[in-house]
C-alpha positions as CSV (number, residue, x, y, z in Angstrom):
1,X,21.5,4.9,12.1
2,X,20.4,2.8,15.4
3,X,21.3,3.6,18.2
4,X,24.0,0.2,18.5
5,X,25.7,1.9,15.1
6,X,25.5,4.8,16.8
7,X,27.4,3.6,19.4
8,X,30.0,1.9,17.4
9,X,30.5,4.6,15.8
10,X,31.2,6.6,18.6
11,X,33.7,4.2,20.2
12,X,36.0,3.8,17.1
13,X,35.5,7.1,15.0
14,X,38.4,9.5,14.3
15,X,38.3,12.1,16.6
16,X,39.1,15.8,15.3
17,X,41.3,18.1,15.8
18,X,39.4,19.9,18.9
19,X,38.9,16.5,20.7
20,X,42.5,15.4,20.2
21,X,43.7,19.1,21.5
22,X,41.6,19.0,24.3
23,X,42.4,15.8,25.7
24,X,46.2,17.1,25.0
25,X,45.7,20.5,27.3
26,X,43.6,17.9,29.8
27,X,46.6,15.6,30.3
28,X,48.6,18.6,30.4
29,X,47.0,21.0,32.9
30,X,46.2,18.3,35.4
31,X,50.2,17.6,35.8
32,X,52.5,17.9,38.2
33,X,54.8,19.4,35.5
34,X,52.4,22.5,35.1
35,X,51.3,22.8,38.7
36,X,55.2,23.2,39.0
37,X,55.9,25.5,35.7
38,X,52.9,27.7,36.3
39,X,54.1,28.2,40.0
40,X,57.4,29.3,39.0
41,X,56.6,31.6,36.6
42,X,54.1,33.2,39.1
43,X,56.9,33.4,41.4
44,X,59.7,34.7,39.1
45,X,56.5,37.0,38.1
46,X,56.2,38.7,41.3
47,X,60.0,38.1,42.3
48,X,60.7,40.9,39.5
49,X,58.3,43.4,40.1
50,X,58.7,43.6,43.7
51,X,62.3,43.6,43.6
52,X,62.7,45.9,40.3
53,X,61.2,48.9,42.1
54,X,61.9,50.6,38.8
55,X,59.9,50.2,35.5
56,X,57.5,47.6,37.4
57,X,55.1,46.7,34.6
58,X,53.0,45.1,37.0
59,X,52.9,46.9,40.3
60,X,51.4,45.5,43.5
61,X,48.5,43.8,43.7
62,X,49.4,42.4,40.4
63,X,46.5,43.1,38.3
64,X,47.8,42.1,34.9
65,X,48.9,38.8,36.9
66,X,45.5,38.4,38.4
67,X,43.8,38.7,34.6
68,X,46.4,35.9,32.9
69,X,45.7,33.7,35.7
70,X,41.5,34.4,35.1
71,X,42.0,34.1,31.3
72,X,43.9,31.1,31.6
73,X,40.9,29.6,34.1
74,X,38.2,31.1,31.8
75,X,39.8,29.0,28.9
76,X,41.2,26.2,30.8
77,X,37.7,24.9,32.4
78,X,35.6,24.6,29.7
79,X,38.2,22.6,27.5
80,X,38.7,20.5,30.6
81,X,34.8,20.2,30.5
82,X,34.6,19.0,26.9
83,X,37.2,16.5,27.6
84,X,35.5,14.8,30.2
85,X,32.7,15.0,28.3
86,X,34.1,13.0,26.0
87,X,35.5,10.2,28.3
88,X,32.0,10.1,30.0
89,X,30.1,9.1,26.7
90,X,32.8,6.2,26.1
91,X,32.1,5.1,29.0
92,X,28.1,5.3,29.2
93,X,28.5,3.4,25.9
94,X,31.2,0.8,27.4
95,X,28.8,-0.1,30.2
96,X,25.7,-0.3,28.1
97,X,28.0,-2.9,26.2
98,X,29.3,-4.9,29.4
99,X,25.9,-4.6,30.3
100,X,24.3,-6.2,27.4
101,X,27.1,-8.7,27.5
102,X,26.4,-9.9,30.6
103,X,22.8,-10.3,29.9
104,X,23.5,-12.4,27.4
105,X,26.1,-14.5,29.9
106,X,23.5,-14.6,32.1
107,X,21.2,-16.2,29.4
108,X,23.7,-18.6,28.5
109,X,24.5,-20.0,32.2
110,X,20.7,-20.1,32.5
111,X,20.7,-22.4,29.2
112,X,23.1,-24.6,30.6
113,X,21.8,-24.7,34.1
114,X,18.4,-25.8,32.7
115,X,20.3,-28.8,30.3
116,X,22.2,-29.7,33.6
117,X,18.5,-30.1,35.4
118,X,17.4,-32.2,32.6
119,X,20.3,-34.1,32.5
120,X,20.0,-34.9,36.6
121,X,16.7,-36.2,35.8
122,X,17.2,-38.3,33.2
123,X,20.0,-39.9,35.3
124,X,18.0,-40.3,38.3
């Protein structure tokens, strides 16, 4: 396969199952709406084991809080990473295309340009 197949086969293919979910938890985890879920269950988190002094599964400084947050982080970035990835080659192979798109343009209005000169001196 050259590397234009190649290309075109990149742009439209079917993505799988991995692609799709990442570019789900991408959209996801960059929103407002889990900035503001994740911060309320830290806070309702920590709001019950320091104000359950009693049966605190999770006692000051919050260690099994601090690994859930790492875990989460540890899984989180490289998924983001893949997505972006992902987005980054469609868009290498977009502006190789509007690239070699305007070339051709470029040809064209050269074309014309030159028919125009020959035109001007044939009227002249």
């Amino acid at each position: 396969m050259d590397k234009k197949e190649e290309q075109k086969h990149i742009l439209r293919h079917e993505i799988t199952y991995g692609e799709r979910a990442s570019d789900s938890l991408t959209r996801f985890a960059g929103s407002w709406l889990f900035i503001f879920s994740f911060l309320i269950f830290m806070i309702i988190w920590i709001s019950i084991n320091v104000y359950m002094w009693r049966n605190q599964w999770d006692p000051y400084p919050f260690i099994l809080l601090n690994l859930i947050l790492s875990c989460l982080a540890a899984i989180q970035a490289p998924i983001i990473l893949m997505s972006q990835n992902r987005e980054e080659q469609k868009n290498k192979i977009r502006l190789e295309y509007d690239y070699h798109v305007n070339r051709k343009a470029e040809r064209e209005i050269q074309q014309v340009q030159k028919q125009l000169e020959r035109i001007e001196r044939k009227l002249r």
